[in-house]
C-alpha positions as CSV (number, residue, x, y, z in Angstrom):
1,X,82.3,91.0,118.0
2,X,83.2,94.5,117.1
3,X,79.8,96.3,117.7
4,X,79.9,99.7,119.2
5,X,80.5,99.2,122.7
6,X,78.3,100.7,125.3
7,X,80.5,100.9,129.0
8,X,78.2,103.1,130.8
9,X,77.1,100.2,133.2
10,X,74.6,97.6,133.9
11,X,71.3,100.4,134.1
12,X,72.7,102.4,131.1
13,X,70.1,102.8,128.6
14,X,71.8,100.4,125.8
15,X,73.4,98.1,128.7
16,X,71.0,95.5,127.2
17,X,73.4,95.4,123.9
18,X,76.3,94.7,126.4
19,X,74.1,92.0,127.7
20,X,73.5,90.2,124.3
21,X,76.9,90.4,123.5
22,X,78.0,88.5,126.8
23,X,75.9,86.0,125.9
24,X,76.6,85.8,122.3
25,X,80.3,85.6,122.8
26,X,80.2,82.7,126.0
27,X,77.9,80.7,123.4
28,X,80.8,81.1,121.1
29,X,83.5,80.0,123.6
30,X,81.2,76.9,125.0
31,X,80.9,75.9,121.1
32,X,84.4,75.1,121.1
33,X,85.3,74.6,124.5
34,X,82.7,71.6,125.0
35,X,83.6,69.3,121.6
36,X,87.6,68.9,123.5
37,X,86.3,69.2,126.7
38,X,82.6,68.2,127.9
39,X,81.6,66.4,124.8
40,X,78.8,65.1,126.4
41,X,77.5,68.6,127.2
42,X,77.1,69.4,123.8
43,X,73.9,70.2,122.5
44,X,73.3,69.6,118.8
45,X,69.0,69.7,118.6
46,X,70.4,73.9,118.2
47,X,73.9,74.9,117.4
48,X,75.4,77.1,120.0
49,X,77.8,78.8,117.6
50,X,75.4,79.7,114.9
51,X,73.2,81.0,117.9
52,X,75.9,83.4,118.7
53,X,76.8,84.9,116.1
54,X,73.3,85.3,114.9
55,X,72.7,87.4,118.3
56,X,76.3,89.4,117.8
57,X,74.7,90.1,113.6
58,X,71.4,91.3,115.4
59,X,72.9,93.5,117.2
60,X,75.6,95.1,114.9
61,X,72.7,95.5,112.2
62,X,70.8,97.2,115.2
63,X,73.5,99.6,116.3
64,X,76.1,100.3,113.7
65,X,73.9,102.8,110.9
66,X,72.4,103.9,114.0
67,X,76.1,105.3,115.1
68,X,76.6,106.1,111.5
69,X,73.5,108.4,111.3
70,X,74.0,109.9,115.3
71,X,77.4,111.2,114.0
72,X,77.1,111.6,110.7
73,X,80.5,111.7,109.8
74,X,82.0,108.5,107.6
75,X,85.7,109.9,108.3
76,X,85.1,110.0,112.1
77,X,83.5,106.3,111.6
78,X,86.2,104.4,109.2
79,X,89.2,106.0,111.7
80,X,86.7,104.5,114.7
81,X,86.8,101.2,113.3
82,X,90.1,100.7,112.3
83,X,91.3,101.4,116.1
84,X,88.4,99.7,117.6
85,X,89.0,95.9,115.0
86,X,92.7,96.3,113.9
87,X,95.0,96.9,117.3
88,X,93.5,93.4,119.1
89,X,93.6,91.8,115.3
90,X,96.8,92.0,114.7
91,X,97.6,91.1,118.1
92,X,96.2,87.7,118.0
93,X,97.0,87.1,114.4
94,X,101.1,87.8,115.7
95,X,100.6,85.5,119.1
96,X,99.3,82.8,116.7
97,X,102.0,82.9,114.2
98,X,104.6,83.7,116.7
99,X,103.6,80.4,118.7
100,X,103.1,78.4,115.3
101,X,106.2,76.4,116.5
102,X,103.8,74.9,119.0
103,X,100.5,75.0,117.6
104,X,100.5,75.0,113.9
105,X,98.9,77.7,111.6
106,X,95.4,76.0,110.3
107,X,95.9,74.5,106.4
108,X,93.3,76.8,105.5
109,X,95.5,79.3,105.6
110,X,97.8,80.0,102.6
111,X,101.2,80.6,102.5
112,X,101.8,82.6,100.6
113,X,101.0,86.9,100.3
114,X,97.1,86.8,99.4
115,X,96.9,85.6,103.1
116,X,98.5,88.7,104.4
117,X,96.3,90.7,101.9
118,X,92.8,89.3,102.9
119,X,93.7,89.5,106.5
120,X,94.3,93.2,106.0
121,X,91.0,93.8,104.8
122,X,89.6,91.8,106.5
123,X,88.0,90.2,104.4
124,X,88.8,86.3,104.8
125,X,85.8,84.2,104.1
126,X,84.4,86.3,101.1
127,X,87.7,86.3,99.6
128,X,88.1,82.5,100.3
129,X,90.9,82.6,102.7
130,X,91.0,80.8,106.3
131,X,92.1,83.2,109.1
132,X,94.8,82.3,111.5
133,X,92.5,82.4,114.1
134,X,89.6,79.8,113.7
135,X,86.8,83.0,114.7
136,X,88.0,85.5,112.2
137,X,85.6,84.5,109.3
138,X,82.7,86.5,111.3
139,X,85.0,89.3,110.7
140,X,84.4,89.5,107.1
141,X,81.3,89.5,107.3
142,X,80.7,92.6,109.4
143,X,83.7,94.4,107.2
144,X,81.2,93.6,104.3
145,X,78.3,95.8,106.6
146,X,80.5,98.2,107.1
147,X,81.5,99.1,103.5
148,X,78.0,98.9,102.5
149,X,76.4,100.5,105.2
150,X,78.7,103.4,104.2
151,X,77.6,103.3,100.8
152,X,73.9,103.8,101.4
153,X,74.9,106.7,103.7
154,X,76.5,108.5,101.6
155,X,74.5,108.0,98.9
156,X,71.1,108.4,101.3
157,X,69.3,105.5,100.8
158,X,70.7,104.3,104.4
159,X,66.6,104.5,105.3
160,X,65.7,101.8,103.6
161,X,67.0,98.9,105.7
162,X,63.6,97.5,105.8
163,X,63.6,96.3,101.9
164,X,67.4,95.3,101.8
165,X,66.6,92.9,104.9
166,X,63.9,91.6,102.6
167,X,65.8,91.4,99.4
168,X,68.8,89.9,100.9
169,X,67.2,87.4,103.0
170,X,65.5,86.8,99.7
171,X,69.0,86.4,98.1
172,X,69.9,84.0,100.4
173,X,67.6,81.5,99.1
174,X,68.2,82.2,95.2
175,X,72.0,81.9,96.0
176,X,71.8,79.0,97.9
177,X,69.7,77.2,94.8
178,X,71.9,78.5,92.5
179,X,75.6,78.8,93.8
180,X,77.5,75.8,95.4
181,X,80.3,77.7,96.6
182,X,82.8,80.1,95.4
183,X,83.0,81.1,91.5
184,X,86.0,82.8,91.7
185,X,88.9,81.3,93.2
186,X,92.9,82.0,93.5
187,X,95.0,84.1,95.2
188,X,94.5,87.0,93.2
189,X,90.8,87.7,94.5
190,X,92.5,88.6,97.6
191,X,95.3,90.5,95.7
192,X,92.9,92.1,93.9
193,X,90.1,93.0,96.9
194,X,92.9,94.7,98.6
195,X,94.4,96.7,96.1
196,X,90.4,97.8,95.6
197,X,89.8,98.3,99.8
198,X,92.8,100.7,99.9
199,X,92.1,103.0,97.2
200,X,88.5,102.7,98.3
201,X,88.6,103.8,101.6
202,X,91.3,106.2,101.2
203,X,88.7,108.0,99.2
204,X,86.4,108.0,102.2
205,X,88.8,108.6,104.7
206,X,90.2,111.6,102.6
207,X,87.0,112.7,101.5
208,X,88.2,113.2,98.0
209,X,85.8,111.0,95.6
210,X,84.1,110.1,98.6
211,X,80.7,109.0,97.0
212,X,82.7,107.1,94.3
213,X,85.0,105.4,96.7
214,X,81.9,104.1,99.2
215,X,80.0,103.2,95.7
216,X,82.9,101.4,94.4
217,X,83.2,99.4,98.1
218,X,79.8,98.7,98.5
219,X,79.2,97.0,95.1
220,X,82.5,95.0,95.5
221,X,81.4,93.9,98.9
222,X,78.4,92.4,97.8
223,X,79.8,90.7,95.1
224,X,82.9,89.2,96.8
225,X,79.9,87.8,98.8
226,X,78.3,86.3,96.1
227,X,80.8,85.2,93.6
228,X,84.2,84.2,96.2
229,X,83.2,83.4,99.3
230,X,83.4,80.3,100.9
231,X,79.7,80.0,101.7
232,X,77.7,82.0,99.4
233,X,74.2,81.5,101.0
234,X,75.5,81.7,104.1
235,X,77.3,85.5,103.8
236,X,73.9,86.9,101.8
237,X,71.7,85.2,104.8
238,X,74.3,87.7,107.7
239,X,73.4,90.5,105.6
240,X,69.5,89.5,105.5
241,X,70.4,89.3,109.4
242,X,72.1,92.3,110.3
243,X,69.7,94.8,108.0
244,X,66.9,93.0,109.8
245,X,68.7,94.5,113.1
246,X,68.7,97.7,111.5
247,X,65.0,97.6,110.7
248,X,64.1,96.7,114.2
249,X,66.0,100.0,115.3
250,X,63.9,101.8,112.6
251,X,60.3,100.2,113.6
252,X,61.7,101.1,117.8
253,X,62.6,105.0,116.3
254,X,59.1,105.3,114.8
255,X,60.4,105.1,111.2
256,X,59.5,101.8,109.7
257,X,57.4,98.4,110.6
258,X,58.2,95.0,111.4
259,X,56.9,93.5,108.6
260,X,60.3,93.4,106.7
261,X,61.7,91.6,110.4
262,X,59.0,88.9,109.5
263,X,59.4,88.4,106.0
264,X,63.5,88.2,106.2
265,X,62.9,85.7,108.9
266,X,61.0,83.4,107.0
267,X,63.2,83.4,103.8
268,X,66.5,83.0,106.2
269,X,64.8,80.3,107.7
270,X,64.2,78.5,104.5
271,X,67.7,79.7,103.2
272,X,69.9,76.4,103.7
273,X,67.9,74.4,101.0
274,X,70.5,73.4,98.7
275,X,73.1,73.8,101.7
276,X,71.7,70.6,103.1
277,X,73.0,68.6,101.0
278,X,76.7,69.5,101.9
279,X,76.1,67.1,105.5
280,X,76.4,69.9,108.1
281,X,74.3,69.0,110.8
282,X,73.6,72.5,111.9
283,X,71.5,73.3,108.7
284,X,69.1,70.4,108.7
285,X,65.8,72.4,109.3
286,X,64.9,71.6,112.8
287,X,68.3,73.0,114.1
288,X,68.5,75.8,111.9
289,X,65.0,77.2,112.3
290,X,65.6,76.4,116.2
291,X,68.7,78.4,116.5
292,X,67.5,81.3,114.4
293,X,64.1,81.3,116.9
294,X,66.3,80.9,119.9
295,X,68.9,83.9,118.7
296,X,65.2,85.9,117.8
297,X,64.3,85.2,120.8
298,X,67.5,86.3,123.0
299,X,67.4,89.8,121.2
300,X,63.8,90.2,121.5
301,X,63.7,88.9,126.0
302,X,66.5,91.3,126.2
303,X,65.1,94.4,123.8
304,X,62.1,94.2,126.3
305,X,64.4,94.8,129.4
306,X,66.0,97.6,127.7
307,X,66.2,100.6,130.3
308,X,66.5,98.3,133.2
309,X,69.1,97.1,135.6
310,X,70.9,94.0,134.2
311,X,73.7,91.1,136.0
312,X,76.6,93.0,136.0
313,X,78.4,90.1,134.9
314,X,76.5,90.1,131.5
315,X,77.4,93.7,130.7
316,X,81.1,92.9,131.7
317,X,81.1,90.0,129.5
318,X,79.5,92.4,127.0
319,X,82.5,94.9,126.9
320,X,85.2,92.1,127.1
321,X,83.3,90.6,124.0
322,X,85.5,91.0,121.1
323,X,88.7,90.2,122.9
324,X,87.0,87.1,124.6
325,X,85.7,86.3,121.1
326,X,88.8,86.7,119.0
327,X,91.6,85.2,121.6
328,X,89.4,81.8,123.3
329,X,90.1,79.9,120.4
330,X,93.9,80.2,120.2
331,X,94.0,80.1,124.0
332,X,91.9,76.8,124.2
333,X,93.8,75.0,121.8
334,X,97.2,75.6,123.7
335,X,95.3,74.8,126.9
336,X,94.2,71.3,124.8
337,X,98.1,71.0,123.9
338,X,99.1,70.9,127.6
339,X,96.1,69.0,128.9
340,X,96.3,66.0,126.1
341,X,92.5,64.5,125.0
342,X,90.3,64.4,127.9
343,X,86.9,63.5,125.6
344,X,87.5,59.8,127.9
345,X,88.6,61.2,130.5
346,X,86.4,61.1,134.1
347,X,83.7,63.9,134.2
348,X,85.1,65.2,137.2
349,X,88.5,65.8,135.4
350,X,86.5,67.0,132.7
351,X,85.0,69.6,134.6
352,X,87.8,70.6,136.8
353,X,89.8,71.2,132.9
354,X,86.7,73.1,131.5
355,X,86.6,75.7,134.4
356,X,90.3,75.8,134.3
357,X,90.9,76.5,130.8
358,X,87.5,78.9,130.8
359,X,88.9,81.0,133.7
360,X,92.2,81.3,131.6
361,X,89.7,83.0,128.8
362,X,88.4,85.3,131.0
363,X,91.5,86.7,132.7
364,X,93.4,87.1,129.5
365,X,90.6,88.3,127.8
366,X,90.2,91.2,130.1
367,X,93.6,91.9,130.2
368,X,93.4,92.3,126.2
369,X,90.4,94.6,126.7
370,X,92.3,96.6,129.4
371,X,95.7,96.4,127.3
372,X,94.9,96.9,124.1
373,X,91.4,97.7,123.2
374,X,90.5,100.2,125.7
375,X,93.7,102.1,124.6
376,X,93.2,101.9,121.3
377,X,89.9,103.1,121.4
378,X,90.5,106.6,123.4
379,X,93.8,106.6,120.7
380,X,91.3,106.1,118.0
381,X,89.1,108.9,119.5
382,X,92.0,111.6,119.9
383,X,92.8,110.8,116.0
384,X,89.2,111.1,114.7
385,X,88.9,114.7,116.7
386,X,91.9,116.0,114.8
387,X,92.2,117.6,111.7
């Protein structure tokens, strides 16, 4: 996931961000590496998915207003992002289309233009549009923190993470009572979000009708959330998440409690009510409260070992993170193409395919971090210095 990243090394002072993300992102890739490959692996008393991402929203709650603030500069930020998300995007959105001949595009996926606009912003699952890449819904969801985050900077009420971790963690429940799924539906939300993300951040960018731009963003963001995305509950429980981060890095800064971390938690965890109903297995209580305590956990173990050395191969998989996240799923379905079914299949074989297709992940994952994200990034700084 795109969180800042933190390279210094294993003893750096934030190395243990590098560390959750490692493990946030292989929880990802064993998620869908184990249902084709080691089915009997599995685990399903937690879900190893949700767990992830929960640990990747933790910490992009915890350290994106925090780079916000340390800079202080929204252009600097927005130009940031785009190189940091869009280069390795777009790459993995071509090699999936380019190779469609192979592996077809998912159906959730229109065809048609409102799937070229939502992919532009971004914003996928809140505009009710599947992204070519199975792992790009998570994406929308921290474009959505982004734009609001921006909002309550430049309006200053960016202090006051505490009572939006409440109030959306709080909104998570009353949506998930009241909503079903998306209200509005049709291309034209997509259409319609774009047109609305471009002017928008133009004005931020530009810094002409900058307060009004980041206004107008923020107040669309939350109610794509609400009104068109796929999962209503679910996106208003992420933003409960990640401005619970953001409290934590208040309440570790001297400038706020934990009592709004506690209070979110408990409404998240009681989120899914109406949810269950839909059948998926993940949000029956046990599992869900487990994988939320489990993801708590992981960012609390590894909060407490901040400032001290960590594996090595934790941090690395920490800055390889949003490559390995965005291109494992393509990659293990053209790996599943070649290799046929193996869920019969002798564990040995089993095994030997799993470490096979994992090592695959891993090479071309750094090789898309060394490639095309590292570039991009020191590109993207170059631009944001100049004037």
């Amino acid at each position: 996931m795109p969180s800042e990243p933190t390279p210094e090394g294993a003893g750096s002072r934030l190395a243990w961000l590098d560390a959750l993300r490692g493990v946030g992102a292989m929880a990802v890739v064993a998620e869908h590496l184990l249902p084709w490959f080691l089915p009997s692996l599995r685990p399903y008393w937690f879900s190893l998915g949700v767990y992830g991402i929960m640990v990747f929203f933790l910490v992009s709650g915890y350290i994106i207003p925090a780079s916000l603030e340390r800079h202080g500069d929204v252009r600097k930020f927005w130009i940031g992002r785009a190189f940091r998300l869009y280069p390795l995007y777009l790459a993995v959105t071509v090699l999936v289309v380019g190779m469609a001949w192979w592996v077809p595009v998912r159906g959730e996926v229109p065809r048609d233009g409102s799937a070229v606009a939502a992919h532009a912003t971004m914003l996928l699952d809140v505009v009710g549009v599947g992204g070519v890449a199975d792992t790009m819904w998570t994406l929308s969801y921290e474009m959505v923190f982004y734009l609001l985050v921006t909002a309550l900077f430049v309006t200053r009420a960016h202090e006051r993470s505490g009572l939006l971790a409440v109030l959306f963690a709080g909104g998570s429940v009353a949506v998930g009572l009241a909503v079903a799924g998306a209200v509005l539906t049709g291309g034209w939300v997509a259409y319609a979000s774009a047109a609305a993300f471009a002017a928008g951040l133009g004005c931020v960018v530009s810094g002409r009708f900058r307060a009004a731009g980041a206004c107008a963003l923020g107040l669309m963001a939350v109610g794509l959330l609400v009104v068109s995305s796929r999962v209503p509950w679910m996106g208003v429980a992420v933003l409960g998440v990640m401005f619970a981060g953001t409290a934590i890095h208040r309440w570790e800064s001297g400038r706020g409690g934990l009592w709004p971390v506690a209070a979110s938690a408990a409404l998240i965890a009681i989120a899914p009510v109406q949810a269950i109903e839909s059948g998926w297995w993940w949000v029956a209580p046990d599992v869900w409260i487990t994988t939320l305590g489990l993801a708590a956990a992981t960012f609390a173990g590894a909060m407490a070992l901040r400032g001290r050395r960590l594996p090595r191969v934790l941090t690395w998989l920490g800055l390889i993170s949003y490559s390995l996240y965005l291109v494992h799923h393509p990659l293990l379905k053209f790996f599943y193409e070649v290799t046929g079914d193996l869920r019969r299949s002798p564990l040995a074989l089993q095994l030997a395919m799993s470490a096979a297709a994992l090592a695959v992940v891993l090479l071309v994952s750094a090789m898309a971090y060394r490639f095309v994200e590292r570039p991009m990034q020191e590109l993207g700084r170059h631009v944001a210095r100049a004037r």
